[in-house]
DRENDORO-482791 format. One record per residue (C-alpha): residue number from 1; residue in one letter; x, z, y. Coordinates in pm, 1 decimal. Example, Ala and Ser with C-alpha at 12.3 -4.5 7.8 and 13.67 -1.06 7.14 Angstrom:
2
@num:1&residuo:a&px:1230.0&pz:780.0&py:-450.0
@num:2&residuo:s&px:1367.0&pz:714.0&py:-106.0
//
This chain:
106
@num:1&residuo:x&px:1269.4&pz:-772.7&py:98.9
@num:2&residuo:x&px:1432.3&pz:-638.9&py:-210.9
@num:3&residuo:x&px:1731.3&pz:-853.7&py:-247.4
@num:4&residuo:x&px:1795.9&pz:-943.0&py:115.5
@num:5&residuo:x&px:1681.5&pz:-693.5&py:355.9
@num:6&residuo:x&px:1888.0&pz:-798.2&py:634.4
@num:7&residuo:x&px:1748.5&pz:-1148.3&py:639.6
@num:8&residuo:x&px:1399.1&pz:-1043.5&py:567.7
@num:9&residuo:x&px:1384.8&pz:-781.6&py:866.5
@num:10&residuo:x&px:1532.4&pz:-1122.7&py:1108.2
@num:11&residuo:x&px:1263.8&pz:-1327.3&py:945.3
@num:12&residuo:x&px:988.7&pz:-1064.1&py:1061.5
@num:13&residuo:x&px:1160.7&pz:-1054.6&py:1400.4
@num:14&residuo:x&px:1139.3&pz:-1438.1&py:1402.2
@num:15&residuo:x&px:811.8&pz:-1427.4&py:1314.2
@num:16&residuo:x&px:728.9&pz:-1227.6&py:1563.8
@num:17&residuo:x&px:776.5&pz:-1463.3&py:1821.8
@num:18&residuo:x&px:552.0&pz:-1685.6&py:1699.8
@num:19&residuo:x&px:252.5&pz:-1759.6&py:1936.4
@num:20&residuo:x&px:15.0&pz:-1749.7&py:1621.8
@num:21&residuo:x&px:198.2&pz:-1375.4&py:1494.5
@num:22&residuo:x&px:-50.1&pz:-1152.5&py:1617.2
@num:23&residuo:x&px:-364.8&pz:-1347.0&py:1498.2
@num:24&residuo:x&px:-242.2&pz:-1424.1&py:1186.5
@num:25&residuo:x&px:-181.2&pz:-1051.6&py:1114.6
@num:26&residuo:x&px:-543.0&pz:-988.0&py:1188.5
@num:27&residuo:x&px:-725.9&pz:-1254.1&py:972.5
@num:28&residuo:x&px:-450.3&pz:-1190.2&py:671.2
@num:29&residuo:x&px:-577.9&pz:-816.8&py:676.0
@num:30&residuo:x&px:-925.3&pz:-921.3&py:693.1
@num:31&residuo:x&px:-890.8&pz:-1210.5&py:435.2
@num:32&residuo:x&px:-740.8&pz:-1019.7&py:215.5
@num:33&residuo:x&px:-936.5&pz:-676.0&py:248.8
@num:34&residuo:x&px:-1267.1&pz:-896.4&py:202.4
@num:35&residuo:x&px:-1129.9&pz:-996.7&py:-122.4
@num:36&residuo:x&px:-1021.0&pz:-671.6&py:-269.1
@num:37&residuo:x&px:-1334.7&pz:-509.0&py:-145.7
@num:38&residuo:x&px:-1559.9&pz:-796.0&py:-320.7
@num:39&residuo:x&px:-1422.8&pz:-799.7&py:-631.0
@num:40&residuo:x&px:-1365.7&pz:-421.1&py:-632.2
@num:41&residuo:x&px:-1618.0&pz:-421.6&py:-913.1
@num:42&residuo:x&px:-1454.3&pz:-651.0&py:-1197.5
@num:43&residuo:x&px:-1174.3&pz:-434.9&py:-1166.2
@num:44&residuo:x&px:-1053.8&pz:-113.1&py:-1395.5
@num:45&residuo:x&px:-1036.7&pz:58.9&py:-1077.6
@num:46&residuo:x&px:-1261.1&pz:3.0&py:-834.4
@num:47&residuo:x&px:-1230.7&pz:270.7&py:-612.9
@num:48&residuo:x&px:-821.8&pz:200.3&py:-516.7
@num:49&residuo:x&px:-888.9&pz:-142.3&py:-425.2
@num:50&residuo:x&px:-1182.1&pz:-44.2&py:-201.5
@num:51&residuo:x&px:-964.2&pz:206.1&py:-42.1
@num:52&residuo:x&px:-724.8&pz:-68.9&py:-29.4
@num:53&residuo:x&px:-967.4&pz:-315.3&py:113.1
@num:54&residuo:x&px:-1116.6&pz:-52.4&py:360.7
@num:55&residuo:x&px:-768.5&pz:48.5&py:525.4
@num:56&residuo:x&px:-670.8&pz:-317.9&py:542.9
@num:57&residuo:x&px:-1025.1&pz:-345.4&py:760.8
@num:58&residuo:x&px:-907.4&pz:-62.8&py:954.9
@num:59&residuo:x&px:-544.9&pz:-192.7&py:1018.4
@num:60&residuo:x&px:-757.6&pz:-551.5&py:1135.3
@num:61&residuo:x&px:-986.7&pz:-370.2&py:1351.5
@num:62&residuo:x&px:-668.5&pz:-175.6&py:1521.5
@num:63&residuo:x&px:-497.8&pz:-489.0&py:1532.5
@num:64&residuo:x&px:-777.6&pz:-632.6&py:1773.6
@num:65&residuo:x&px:-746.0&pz:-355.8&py:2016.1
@num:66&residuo:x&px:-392.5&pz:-360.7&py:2038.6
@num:67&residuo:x&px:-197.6&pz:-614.1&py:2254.2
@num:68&residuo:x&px:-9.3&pz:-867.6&py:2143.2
@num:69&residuo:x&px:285.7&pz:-709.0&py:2314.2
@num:70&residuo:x&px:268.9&pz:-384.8&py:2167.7
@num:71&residuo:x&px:223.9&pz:-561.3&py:1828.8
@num:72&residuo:x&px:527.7&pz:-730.8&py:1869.9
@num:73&residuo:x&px:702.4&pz:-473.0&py:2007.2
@num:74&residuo:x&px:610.1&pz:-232.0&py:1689.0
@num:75&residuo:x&px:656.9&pz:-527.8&py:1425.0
@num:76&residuo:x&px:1078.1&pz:-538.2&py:1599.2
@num:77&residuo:x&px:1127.9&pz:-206.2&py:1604.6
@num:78&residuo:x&px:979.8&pz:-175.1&py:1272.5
@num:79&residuo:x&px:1224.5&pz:-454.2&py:1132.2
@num:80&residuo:x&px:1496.4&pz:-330.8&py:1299.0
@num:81&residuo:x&px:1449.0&pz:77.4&py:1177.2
@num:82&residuo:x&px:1282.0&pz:-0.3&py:848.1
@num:83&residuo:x&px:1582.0&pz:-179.6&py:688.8
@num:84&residuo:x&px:1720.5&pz:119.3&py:472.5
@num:85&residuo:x&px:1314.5&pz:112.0&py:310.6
@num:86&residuo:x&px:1308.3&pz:-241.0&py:284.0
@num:87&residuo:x&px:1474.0&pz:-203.7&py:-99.8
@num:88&residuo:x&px:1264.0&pz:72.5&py:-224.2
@num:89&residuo:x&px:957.9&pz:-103.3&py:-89.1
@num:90&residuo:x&px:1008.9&pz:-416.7&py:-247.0
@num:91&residuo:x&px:1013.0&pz:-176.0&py:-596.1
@num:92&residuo:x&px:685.1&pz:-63.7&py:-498.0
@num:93&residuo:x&px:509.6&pz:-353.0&py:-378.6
@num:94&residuo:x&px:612.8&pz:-545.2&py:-712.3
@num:95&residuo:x&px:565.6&pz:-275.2&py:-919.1
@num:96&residuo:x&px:199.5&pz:-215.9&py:-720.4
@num:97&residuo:x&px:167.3&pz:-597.2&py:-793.4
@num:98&residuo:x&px:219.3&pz:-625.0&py:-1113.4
@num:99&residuo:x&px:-28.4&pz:-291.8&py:-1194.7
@num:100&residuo:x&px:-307.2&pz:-510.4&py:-969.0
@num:101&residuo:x&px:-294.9&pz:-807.9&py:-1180.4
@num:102&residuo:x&px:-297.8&pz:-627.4&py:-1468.1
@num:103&residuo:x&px:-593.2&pz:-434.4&py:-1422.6
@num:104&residuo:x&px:-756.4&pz:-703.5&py:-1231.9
@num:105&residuo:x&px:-745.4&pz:-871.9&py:-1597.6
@num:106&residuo:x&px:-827.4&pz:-595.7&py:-1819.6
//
């Protein structure tokens, strides 16, 4: 995402073709929003990763109730527009990374 947009917005295209895509979405959000919002307590900040956790829920839960059409259709379009953000992203998501691990340990 940082290094190669290009390739990583084809990659999400690709992936969006995958019969699993639209499932996997859902349970990765819901996997992963479980986890921040049951450990929310060990952390320094517990309130960022429940709001973390919560709007993951929420994305899940709007995930279920949209088609897997109009998933795919968004996660294209998305690749395909989102290119020129791909590289300031990738700052913030390892940046935002880093901080979670760090006061997930402190």
């Amino acid at each position: 995402m940082l290094l190669k947009p290009v390739p990583f917005a084809d990659a999400i295209m690709q992936f969006s073709r995958k019969r699993y895509f639209h499932y996997f979405e859902i349970i990765s959000r819901l996997a992963i929003g479980a986890a921040l919002l049951l450990d929310a307590h060990n952390t320094a900040y517990p309130l960022v990763f429940e709001l973390i956790g919560n709007l993951l829920f929420i994305v899940a839960i709007v995930l279920v109730f949209m088609t897997e059409k109009h998933h795919k259709r968004f996660a294209v379009s998305a690749a395909k527009h989102g290119v020129s953000w791909f590289k300031p992203a990738g700052v913030v998501a390892i940046t935002f990374g880093f901080w979670t691990v760090f006061v997930s340990v402190i």
